[in-house]
Every structure is written in structure tokens, then in C-alpha cells.
SEFIMI-589075 format. One record per residue (C-alpha): residue number from 1; residue in three letters; x, y, z. Coordinates in nm, 3 decimals. Last residue first. Layout:
REM SEFIMI-589075
(NUM; ala; (X; Y; Z)),
...
REM end
This chain:
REM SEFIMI-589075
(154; unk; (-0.317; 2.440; 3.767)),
(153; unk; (-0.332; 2.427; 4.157)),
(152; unk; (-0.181; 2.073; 4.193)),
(151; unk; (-0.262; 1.827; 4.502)),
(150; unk; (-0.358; 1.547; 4.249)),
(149; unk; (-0.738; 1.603; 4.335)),
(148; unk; (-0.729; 1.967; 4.276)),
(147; unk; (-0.685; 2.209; 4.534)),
(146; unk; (-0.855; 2.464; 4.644)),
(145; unk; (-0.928; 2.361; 5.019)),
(144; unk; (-0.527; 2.450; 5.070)),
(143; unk; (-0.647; 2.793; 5.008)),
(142; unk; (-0.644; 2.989; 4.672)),
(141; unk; (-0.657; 3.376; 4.666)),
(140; unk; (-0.409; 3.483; 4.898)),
(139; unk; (-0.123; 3.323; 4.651)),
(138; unk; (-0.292; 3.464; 4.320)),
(137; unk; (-0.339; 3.808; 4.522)),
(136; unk; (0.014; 3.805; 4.639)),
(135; unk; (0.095; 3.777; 4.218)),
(134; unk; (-0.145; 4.034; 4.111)),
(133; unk; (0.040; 4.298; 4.384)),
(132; unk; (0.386; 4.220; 4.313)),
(131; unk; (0.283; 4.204; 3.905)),
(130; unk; (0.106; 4.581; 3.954)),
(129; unk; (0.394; 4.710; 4.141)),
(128; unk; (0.677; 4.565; 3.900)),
(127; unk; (0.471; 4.722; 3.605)),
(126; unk; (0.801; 4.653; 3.363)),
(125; unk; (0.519; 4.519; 3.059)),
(124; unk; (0.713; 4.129; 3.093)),
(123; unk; (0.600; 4.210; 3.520)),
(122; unk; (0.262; 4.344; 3.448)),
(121; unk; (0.247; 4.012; 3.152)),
(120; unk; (0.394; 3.745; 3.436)),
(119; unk; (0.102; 3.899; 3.722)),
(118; unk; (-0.152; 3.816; 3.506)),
(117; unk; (-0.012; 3.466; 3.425)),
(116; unk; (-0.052; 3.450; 3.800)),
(115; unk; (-0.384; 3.588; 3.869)),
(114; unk; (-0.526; 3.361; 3.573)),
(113; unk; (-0.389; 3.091; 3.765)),
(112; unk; (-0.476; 3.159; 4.098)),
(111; unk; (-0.845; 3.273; 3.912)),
(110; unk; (-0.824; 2.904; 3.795)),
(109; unk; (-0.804; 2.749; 4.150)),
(108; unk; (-1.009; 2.984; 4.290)),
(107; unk; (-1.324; 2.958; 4.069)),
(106; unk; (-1.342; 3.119; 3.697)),
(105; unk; (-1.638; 3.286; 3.616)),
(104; unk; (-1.649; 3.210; 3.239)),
(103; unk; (-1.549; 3.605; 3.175)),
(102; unk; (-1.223; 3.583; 3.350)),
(101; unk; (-1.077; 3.338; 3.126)),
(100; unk; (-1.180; 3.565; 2.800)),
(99; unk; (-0.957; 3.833; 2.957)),
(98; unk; (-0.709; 3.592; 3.058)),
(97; unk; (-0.642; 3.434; 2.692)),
(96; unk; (-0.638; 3.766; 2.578)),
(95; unk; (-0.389; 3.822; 2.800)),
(94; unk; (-0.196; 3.531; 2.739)),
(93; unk; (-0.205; 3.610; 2.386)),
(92; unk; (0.011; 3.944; 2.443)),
(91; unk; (0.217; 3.751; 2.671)),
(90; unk; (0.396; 3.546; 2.435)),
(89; unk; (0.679; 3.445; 2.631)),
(88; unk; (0.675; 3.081; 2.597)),
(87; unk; (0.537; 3.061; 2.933)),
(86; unk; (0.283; 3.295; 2.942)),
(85; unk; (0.164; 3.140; 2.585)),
(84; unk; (0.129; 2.819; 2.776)),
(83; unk; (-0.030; 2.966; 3.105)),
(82; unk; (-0.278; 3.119; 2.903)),
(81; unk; (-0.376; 2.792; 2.693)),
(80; unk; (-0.362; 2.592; 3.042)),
(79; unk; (-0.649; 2.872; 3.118)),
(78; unk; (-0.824; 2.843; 2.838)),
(77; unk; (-0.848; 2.494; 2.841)),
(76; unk; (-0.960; 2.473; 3.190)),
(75; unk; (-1.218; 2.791; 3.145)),
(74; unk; (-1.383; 2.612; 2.776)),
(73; unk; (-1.634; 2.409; 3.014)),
(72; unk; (-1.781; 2.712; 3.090)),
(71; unk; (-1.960; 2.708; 2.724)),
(70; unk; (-1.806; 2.569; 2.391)),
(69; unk; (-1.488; 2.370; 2.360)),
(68; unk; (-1.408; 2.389; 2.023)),
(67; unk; (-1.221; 2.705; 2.040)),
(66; unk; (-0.997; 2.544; 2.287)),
(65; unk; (-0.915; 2.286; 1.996)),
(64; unk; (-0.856; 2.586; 1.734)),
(63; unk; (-0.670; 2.760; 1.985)),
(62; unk; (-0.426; 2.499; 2.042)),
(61; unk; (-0.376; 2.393; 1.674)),
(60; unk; (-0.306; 2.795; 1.605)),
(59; unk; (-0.091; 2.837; 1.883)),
(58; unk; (0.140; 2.548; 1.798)),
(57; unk; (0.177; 2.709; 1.441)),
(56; unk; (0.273; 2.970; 1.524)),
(55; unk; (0.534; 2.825; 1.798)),
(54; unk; (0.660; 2.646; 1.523)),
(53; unk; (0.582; 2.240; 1.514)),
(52; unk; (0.818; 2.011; 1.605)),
(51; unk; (0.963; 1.771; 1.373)),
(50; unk; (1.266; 1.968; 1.250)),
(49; unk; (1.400; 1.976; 1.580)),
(48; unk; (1.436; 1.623; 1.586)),
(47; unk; (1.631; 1.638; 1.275)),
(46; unk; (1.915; 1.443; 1.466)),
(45; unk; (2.118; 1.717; 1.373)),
(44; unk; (1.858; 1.921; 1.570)),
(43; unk; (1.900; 1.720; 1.906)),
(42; unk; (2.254; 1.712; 1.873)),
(41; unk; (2.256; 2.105; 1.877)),
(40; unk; (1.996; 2.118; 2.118)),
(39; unk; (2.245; 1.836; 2.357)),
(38; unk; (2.523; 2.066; 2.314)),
(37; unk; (2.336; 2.438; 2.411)),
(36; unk; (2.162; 2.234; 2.720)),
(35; unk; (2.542; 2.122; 2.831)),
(34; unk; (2.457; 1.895; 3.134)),
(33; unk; (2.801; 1.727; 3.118)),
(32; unk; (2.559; 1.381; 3.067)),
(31; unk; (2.324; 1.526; 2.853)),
(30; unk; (2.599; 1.678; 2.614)),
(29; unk; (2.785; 1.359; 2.626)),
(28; unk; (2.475; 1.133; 2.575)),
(27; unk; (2.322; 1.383; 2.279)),
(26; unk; (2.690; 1.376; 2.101)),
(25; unk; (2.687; 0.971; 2.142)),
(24; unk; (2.331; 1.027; 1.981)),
(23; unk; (2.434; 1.203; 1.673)),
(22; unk; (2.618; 1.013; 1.511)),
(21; unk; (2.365; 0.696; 1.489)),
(20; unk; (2.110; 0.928; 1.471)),
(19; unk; (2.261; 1.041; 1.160)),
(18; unk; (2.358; 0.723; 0.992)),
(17; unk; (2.059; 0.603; 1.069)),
(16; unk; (1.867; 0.856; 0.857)),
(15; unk; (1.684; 1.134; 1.003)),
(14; unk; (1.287; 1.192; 1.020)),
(13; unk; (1.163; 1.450; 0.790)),
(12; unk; (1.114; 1.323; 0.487)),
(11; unk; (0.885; 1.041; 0.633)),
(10; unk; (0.660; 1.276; 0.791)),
(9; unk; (0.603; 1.439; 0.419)),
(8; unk; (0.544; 1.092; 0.285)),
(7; unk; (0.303; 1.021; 0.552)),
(6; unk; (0.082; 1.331; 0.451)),
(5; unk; (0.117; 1.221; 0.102)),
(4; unk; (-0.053; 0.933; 0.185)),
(3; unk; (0.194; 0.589; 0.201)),
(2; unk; (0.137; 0.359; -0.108)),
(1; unk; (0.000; 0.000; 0.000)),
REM end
């Protein structure tokens, strides 16, 4: 059976065995010595690098799922969205993200969040006041009571 051309295009992108095969003492050494900038290099000749979606692109997928989640069931995902773009720096989307958040009425364990990411985009903006303040609100907010299941607050 002929692959699709969507499994053709994977199968472009993965690395011959030569390459992994040269590669992955590289990845072991640089792992090993705990040299992040080593092991990303290996990691890339490897053509793992290759395989992972840009950060566009990542936010596109992810708001196309969360934007199939309809009603105040869409808070979780938006939230984890938030905290996502917070984390990869994109704090323009995480405050959309937290403006749409705060609409679903969000209960303490999301508002921590929320609060938090919050309190990332006054401190990416310089508003050192405004994050100190956001970020003792995210901690007074949520009480031991708050938390989920698995003892996590996001």
C-alpha cells in the first residue's frame, strides 16, 4: 500500500541512521556534562528539531481545539492555553487568553492561575507594582481547600 502524502512528508523528515547513529553519542555527552546548548545542537542534527511544530503554528492547533470547547467548560483549556503562551513568552495572547478566562467565572483554582499569568504580563510590561500585587493576590486567593485532586493548583 502507497503511504498518503501526509506520511510521505513525515517520512522526509525523520533522520537517517547514519545520523542518529552520530548524533546520539553527542546527545549522551551533552546530557551527561549537562550542556543544554550541546544536547539542542545534537537534538537538531538528529532532525528532531525539525519535527516540532513552530510556535505559530502550535498556537493555532491549540486555539482551534480550545475554540471547540463551547460554554464554561472552555475555562480549563483556556487557562492551560494562558499559562502556555505565558510561558513561551507570548504575553500578548496570554492576555487575551485571561480576559476571556475571567469572563467564564473562573473559581479559585483558575483565578490563581489567571492571577498569576496576570502577574507574568505586568511584570514582561516593567509594572513591578502591579505584578507584586497580582501575584500576592494569586497566593491569597487559593487555600489549601482549592486544590485539585492530584494536590496541583493548575
Amino acid at each position: 500500500m502507497e503511504p498518503t502524502a501526509d506520511v510521505r512528508s513525515i517520512l522526509c523528515v525523520f533522520p537517517s541512521l547514519d545520523v542518529v547513529q552520530v548524533s546520539v553519542p553527542k546527545l549522551l555527552d551533552a546530557v551527561s556534562s549537562n550542556n543544554w546548548v550541546k544536547a539542542a545542537r545534537a537534538l537538531k542534527g538528529m532532525g528532531v528539531l525539525a519535527l516540532c511544530l513552530s510556535p505559530e503554528r502550535q498556537f493555532d492547533r491549540l486555539e482551534f481545539i480550545v475554540g471547540c470547547v463551547v460554554g464554561r467548560a472552555r475555562l480549563i483549556p483556556l487557562v492551560e492555553l494562558a499559562i502556555f503562551a505565558a510561558e513561551q513568552l507570548a504575553y500578548d495572547r496570554a492576555s487575551e487568553y485571561v480576559i476571556e478566562a475571567r469572563t467564564l467565572g473562573p473559581g479559585a483554582p483558575e483565578l490563581h492561575c489567571i492571577l498569576t499569568v496576570e502577574g507574568l504580563i505586568a511584570l514582561n510590561s516593567g509594572n513591578t507594582g502591579d505584578a507584586k500585587q497580582l501575584l500576592i493576590e494569586s497566593i491569597v486567593n487559593v487555600r489549601p481547600t482549592h486544590l485539585f485532586d492530584n494536590g496541583s493548583l493548575c
